[in-house]
N, C-alpha and C positions, 0 to 999 in steps of 0.2 A: 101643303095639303090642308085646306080646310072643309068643312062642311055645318051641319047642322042636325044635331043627333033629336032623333021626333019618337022613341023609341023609350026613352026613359032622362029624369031629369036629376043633373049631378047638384048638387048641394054643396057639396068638399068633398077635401079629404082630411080622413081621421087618424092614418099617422102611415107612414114611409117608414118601412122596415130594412134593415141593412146587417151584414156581419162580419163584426170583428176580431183580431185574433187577438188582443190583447185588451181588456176588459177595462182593467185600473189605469196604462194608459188612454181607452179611450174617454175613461169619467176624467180624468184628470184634464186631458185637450177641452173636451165642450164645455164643463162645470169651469172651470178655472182660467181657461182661454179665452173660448168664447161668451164666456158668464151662463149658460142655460143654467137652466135650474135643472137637478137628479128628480123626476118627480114621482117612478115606481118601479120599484125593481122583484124579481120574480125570480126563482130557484128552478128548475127546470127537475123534472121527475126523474128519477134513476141516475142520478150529476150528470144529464148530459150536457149541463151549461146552464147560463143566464139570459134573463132576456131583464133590459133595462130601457127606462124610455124619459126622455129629454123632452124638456114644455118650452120652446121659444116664443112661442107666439100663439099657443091654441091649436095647432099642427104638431103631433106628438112625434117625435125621432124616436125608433126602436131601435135598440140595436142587438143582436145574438150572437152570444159567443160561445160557440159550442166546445165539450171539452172531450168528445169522443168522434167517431167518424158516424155520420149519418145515413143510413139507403134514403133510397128516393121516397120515401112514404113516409120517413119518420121525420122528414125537416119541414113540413108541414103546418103551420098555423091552426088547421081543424081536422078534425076526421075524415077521410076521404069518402065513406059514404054518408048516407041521410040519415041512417037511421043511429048511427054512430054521435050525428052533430047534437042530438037533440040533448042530450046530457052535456054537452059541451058549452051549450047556447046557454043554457039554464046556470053554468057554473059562468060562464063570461059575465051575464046578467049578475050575479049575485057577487062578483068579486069586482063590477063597478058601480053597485049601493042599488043598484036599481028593484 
């Protein structure tokens, strides 16, 4: 399947998220194995986990390791509505120097 998207233009991608269940084994396999570098790591609100993220190459590896059971609406990256994201955008912006 190919085509030719006329719609909007991709540029990259800013980082591939993924989840693991054992944290210190996974720093341990990419940082030590594979050499990446650990380059930011995050405590997750109320312990429900870690979110940590691996720089190979300029394409950031995320990975979450949650430490309790999540419903559909809480293992989400933003807020599910709009008006929800706007504080959210604003703290993204400001927790990467912008």
């Amino acid at each position: 399947m190919s085509g030719e998207n006329k719609e909007f233009e991709l540029r990259g991608i800013n980082h591939l998220a993924l989840v693991c269940r054992d944290m210190a084994r996974t720093v341990e396999f990419y940082c030590n194995v594979l050499g990446m570098p650990l380059t930011k790591t995050i405590e997750l609100p109320r312990a429900m986990g870690q979110h940590f993220f691996f720089d190979p190459d300029g394409i950031l590896l995320e990975f979450a390791c949650w430490t309790k059971t999540l419903g559909p609406h809480e293992a989400s990256h933003a807020p599910a509505t709009q008006q929800d994201r706007e504080p959210y955008l604003v703290r993204q912006k400001q927790n990467d120097g912008m």
